[in-house]
MARSE-515732 format. One record per residue: residue number from 1; x, y, z of N, C-alpha, C in turn. Coordinates in Angstrom, 3 decimals. Layout:
REM MARSE-515732
+-----+----------+----------+----------+----------+----------+----------+----------+----------+----------+
! num !       nX !       nY !       nZ !      caX !      caY !      caZ !       cX !       cY !       cZ !
+-----+----------+----------+----------+----------+----------+----------+----------+----------+----------+
! NUM !        X !        Y !        Z !        X !        Y !        Z !        X !        Y !        Z !
...
+-----+----------+----------+----------+----------+----------+----------+----------+----------+----------+
***
This chain:
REM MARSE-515732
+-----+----------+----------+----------+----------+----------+----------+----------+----------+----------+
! num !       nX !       nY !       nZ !      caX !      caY !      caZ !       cX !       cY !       cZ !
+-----+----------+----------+----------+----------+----------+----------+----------+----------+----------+
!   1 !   -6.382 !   55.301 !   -1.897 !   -7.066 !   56.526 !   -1.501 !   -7.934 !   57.017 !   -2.645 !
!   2 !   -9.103 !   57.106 !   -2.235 !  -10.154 !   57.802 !   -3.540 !   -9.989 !   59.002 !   -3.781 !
!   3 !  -10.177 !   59.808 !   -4.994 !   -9.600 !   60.882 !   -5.136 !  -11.125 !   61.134 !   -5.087 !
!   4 !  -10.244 !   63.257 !   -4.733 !  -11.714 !   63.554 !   -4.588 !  -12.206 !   64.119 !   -5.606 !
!   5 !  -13.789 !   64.377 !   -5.739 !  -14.710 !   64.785 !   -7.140 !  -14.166 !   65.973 !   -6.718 !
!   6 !  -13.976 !   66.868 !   -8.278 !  -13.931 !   68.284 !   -8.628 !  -15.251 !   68.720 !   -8.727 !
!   7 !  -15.145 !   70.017 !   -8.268 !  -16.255 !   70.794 !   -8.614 !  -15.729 !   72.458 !   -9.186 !
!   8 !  -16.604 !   72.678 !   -9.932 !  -16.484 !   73.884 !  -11.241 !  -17.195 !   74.878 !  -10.513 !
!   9 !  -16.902 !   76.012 !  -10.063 !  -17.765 !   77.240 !   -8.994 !  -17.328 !   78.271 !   -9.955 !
!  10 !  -18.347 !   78.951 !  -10.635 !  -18.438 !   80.103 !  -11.202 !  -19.108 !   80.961 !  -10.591 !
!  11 !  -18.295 !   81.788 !   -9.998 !  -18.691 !   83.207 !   -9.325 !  -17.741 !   84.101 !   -9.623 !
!  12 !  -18.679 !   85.604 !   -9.693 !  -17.344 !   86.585 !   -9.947 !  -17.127 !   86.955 !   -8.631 !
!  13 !  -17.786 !   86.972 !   -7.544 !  -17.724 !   87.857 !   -6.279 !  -16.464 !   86.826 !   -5.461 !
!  14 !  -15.017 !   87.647 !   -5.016 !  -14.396 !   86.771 !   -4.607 !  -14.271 !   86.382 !   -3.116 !
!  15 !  -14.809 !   87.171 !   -2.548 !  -15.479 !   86.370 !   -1.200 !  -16.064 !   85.452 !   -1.144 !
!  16 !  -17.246 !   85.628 !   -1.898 !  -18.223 !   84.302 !   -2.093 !  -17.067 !   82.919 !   -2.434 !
!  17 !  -16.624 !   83.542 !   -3.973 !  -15.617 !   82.103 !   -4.368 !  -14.530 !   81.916 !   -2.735 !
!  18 !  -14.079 !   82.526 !   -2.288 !  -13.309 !   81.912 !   -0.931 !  -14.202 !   81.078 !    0.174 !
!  19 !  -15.655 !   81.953 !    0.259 !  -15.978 !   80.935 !    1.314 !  -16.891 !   79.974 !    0.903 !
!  20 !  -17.695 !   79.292 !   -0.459 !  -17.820 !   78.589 !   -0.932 !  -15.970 !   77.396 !   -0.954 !
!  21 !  -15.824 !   77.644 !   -1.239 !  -14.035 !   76.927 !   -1.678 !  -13.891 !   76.497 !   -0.196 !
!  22 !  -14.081 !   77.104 !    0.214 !  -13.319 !   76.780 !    2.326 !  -14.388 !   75.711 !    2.362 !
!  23 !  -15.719 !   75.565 !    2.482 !  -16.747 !   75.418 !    2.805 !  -16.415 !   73.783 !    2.323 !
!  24 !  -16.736 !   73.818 !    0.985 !  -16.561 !   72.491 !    0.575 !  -15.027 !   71.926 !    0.315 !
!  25 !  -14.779 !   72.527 !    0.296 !  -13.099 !   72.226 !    0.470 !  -12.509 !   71.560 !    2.089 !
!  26 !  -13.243 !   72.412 !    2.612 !  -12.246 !   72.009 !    4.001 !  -13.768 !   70.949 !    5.245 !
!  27 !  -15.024 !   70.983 !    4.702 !  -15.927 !   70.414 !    5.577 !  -16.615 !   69.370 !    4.644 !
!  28 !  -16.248 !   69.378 !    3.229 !  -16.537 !   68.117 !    2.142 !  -15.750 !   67.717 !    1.627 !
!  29 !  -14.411 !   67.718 !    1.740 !  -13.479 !   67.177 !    1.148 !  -13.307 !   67.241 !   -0.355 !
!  30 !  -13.900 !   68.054 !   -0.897 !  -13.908 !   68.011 !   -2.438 !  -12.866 !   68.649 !   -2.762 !
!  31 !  -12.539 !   68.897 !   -4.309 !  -11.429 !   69.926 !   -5.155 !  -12.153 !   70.703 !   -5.049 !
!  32 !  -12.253 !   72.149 !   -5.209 !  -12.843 !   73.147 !   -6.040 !  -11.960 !   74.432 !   -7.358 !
!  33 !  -12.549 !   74.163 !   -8.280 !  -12.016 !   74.949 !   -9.230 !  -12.456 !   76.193 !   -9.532 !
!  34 !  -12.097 !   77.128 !   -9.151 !  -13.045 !   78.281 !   -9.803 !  -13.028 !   79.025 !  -11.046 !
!  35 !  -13.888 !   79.659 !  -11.324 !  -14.126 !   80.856 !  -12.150 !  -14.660 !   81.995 !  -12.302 !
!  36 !  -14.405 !   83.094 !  -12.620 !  -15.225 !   84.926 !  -11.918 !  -15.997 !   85.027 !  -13.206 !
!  37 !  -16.344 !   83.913 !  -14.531 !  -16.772 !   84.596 !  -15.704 !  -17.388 !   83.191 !  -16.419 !
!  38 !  -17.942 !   83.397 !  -17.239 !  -18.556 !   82.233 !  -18.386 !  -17.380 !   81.632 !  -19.088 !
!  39 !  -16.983 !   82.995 !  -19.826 !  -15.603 !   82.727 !  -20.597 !  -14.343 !   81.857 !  -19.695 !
!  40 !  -14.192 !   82.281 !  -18.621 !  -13.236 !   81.458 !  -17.713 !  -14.282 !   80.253 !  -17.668 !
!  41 !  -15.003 !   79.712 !  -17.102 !  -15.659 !   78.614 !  -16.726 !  -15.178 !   77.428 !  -17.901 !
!  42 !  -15.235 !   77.725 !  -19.540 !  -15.271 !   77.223 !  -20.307 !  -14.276 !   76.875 !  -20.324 !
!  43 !  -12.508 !   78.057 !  -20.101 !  -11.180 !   77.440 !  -20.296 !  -11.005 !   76.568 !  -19.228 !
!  44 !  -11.644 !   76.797 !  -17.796 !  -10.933 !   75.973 !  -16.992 !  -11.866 !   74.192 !  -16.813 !
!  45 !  -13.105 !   74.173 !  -17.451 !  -13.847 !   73.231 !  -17.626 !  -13.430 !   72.258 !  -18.577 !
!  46 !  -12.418 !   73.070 !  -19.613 !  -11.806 !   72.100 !  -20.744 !  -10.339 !   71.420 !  -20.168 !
!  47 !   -9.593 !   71.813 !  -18.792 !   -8.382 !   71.719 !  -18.071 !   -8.761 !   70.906 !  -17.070 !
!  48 !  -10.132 !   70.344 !  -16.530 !  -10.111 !   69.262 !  -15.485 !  -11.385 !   68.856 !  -15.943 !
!  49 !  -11.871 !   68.004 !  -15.013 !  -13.069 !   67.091 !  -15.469 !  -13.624 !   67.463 !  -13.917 !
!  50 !  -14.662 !   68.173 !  -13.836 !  -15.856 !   68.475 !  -12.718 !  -16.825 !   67.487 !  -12.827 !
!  51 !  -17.192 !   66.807 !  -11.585 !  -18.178 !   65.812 !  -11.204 !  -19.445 !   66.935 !  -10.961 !
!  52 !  -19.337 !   68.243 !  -10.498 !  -20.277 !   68.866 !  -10.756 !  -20.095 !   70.278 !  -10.897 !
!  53 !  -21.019 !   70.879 !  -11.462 !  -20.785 !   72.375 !  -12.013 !  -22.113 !   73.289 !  -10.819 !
!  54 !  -21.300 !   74.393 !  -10.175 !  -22.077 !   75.075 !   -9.441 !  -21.769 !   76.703 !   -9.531 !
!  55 !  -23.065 !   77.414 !  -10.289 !  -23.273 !   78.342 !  -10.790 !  -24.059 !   79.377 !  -10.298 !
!  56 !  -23.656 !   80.777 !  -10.226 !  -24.361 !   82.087 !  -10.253 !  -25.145 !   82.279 !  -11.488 !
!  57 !  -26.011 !   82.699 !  -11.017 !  -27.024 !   83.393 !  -12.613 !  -26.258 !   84.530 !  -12.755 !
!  58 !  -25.660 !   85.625 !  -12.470 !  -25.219 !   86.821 !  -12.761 !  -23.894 !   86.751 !  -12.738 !
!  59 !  -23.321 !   86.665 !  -13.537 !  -21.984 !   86.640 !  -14.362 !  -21.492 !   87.288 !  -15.550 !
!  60 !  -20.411 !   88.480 !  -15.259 !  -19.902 !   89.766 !  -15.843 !  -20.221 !   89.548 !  -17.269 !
!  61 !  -19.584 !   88.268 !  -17.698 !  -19.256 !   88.090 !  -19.280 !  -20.426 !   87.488 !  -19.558 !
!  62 !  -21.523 !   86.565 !  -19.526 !  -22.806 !   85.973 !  -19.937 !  -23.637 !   85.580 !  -19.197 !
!  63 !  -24.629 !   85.143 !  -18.811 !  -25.559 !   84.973 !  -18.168 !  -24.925 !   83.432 !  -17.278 !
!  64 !  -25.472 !   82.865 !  -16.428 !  -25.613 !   82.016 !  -15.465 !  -26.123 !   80.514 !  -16.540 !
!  65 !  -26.988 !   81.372 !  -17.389 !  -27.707 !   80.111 !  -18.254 !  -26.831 !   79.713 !  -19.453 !
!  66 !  -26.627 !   81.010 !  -19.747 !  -25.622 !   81.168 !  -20.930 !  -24.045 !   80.102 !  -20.829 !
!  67 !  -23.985 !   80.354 !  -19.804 !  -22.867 !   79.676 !  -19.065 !  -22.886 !   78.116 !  -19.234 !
!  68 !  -23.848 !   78.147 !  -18.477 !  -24.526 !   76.111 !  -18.660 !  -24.558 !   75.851 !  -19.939 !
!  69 !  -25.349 !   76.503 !  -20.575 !  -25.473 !   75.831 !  -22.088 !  -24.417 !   75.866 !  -22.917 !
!  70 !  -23.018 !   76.815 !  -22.984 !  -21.458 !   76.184 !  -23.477 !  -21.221 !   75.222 !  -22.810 !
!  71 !  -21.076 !   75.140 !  -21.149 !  -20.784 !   74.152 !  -20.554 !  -21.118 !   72.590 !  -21.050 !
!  72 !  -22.121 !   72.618 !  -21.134 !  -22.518 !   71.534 !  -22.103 !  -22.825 !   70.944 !  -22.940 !
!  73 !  -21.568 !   71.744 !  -23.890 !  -21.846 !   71.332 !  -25.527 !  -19.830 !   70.812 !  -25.089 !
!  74 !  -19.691 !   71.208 !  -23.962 !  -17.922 !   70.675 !  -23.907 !  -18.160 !   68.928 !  -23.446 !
!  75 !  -17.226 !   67.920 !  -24.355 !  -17.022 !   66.492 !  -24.205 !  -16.914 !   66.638 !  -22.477 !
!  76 !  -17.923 !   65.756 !  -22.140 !  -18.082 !   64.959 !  -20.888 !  -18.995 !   65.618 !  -20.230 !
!  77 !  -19.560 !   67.133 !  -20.153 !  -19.965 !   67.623 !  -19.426 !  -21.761 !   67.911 !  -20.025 !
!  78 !  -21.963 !   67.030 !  -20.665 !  -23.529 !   66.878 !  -20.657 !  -24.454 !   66.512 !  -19.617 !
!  79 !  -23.883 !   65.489 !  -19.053 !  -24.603 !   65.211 !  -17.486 !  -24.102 !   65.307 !  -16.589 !
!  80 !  -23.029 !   66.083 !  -16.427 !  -22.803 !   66.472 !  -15.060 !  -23.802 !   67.266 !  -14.110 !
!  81 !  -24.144 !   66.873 !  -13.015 !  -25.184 !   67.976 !  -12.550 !  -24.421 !   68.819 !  -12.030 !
!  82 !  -25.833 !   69.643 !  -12.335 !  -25.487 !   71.225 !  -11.672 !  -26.831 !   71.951 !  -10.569 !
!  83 !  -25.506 !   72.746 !   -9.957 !  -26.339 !   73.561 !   -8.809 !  -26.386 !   74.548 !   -9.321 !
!  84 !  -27.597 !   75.470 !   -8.759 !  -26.892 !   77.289 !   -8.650 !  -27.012 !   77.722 !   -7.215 !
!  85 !  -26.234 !   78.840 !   -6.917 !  -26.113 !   78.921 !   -6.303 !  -26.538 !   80.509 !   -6.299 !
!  86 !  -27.233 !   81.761 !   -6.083 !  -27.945 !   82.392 !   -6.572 !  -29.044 !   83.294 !   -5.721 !
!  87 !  -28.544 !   84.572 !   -5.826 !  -29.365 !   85.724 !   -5.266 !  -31.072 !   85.622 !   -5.340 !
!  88 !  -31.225 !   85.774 !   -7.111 !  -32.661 !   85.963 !   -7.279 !  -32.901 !   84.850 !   -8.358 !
!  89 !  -33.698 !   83.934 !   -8.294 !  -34.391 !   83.136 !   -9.126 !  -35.818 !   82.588 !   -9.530 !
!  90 !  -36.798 !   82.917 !  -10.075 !  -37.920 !   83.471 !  -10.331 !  -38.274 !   82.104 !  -10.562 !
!  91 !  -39.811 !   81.627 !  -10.969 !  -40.306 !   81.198 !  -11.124 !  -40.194 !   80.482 !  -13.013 !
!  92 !  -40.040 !   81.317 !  -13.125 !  -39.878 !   81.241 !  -14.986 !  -38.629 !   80.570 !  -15.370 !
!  93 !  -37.503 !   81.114 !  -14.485 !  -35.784 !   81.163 !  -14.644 !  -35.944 !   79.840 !  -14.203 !
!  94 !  -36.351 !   79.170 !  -13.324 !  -36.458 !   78.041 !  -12.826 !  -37.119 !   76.684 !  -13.629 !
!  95 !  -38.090 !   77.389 !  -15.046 !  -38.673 !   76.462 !  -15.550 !  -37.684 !   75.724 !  -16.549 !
!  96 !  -36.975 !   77.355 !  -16.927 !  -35.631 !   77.101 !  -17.805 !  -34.714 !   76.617 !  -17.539 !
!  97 !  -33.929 !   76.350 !  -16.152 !  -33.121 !   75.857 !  -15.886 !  -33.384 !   74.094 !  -15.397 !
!  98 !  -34.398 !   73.455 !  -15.540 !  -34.634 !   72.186 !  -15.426 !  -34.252 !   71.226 !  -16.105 !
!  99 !  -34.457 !   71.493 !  -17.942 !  -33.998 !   70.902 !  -18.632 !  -32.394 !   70.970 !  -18.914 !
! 100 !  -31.872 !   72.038 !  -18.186 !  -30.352 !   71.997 !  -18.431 !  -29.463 !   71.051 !  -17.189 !
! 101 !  -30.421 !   70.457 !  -16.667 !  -29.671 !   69.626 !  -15.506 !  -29.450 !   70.282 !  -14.040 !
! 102 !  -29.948 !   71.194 !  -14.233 !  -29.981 !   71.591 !  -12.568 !  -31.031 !   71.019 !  -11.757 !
! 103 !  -29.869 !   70.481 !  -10.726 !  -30.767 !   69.596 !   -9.290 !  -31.084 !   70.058 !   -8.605 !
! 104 !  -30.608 !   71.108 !   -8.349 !  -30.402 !   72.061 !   -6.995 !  -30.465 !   74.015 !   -6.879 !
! 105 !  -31.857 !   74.523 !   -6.192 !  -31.218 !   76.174 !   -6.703 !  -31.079 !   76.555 !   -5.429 !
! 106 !  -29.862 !   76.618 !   -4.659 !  -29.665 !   77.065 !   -3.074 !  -29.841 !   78.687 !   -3.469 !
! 107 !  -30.397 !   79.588 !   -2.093 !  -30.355 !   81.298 !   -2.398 !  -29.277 !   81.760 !   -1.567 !
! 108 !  -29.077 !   82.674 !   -2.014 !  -27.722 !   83.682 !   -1.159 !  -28.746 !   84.413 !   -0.591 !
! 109 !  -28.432 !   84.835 !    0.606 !  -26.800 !   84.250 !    1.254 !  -27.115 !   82.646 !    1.830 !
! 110 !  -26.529 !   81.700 !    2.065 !  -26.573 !   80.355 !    2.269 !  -25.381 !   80.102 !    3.392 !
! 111 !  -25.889 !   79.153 !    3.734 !  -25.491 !   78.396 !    4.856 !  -24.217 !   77.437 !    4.608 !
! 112 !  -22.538 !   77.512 !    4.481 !  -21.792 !   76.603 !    4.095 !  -22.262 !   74.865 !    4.428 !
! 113 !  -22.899 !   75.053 !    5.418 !  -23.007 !   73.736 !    5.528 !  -24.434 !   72.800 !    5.152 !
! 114 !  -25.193 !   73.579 !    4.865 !  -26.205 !   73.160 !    3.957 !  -25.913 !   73.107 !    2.756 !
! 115 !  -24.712 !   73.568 !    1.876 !  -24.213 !   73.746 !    0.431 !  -23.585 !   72.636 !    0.267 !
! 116 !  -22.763 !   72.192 !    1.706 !  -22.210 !   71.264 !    1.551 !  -22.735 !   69.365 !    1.705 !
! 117 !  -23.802 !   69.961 !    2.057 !  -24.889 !   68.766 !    2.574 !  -25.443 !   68.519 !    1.003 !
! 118 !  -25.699 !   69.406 !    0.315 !  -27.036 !   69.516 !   -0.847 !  -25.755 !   68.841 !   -1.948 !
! 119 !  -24.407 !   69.343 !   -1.814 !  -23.670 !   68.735 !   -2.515 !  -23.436 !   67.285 !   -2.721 !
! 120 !  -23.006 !   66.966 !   -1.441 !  -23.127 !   65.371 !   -1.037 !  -24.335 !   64.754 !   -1.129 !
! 121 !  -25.547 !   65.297 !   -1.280 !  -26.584 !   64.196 !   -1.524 !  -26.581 !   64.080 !   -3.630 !
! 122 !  -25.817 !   65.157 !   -4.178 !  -25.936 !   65.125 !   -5.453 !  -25.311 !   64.257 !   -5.941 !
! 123 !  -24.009 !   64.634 !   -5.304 !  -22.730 !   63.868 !   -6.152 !  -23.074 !   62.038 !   -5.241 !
! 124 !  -23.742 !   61.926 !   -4.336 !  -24.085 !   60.688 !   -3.914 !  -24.956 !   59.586 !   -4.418 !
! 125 !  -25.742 !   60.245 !   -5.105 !  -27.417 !   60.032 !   -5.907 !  -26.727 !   60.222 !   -7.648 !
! 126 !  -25.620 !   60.384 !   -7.500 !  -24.993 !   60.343 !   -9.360 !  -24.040 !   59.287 !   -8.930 !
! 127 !  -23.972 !   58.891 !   -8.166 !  -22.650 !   57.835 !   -7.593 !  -21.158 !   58.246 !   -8.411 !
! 128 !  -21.120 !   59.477 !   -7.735 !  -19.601 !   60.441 !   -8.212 !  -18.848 !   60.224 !   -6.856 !
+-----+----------+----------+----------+----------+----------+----------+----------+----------+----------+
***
């Protein structure tokens, strides 16, 4: 039996983290791990190994970007891709977030099953 890829969901809003989690959890078969903060993202990113990291820009303790860029100074998680997942994202925010490995910027509110589609073509196209 193949185990399934983890994924790292940093959101503070805990609705969102439940129906993101249901979403790909129960209609993609994935793990999902969460986190409500940057600072959490980092302890629980160093406690499993995420095939991909999927992120809010607005997060209590540091920024969305801020977030990514600890994320990937932690062993293994340099190329993991990443989504965001994300209210407002500008034109500029978007130039910045390219070079940090983001594949994907879905907007809220979103569709579980387009999140879960955009997922599977990521982690499919990284052969995770």
């Amino acid at each position: 039996m193949q185990a399934r890829a983890e994924i790292l969901h940093v959101e503070d809003d805990a609705s969102l983290q439940n129906l993101v989690r249901a979403a790909l959890e129960r209609l993609g078969g994935y793990t999902v791990r969460t986190a409500a903060s940057g600072g959490e993202a980092l302890a629980v990113a160093e406690q499993c190994a995420p095939r991909l990291l999927l992120l809010d820009l607005d997060l209590p303790d540091m920024s969305g970007i801020a977030t990514l860029r600890a994320l990937r100074s932690l062993p293994g998680l340099a190329e993991v891709p990443a989504v965001l997942l994300t209210a407002v994202c500008g034109p500029q925010v978007q130039l910045e977030l390219r070079p940090l490995g983001v594949r994907e910027i879905l907007q809220k509110p979103f569709r579980p099953r387009l999140l879960v589609q955009a997922v599977g073509r990521i982690l499919g196209a990284s052969g995770q």
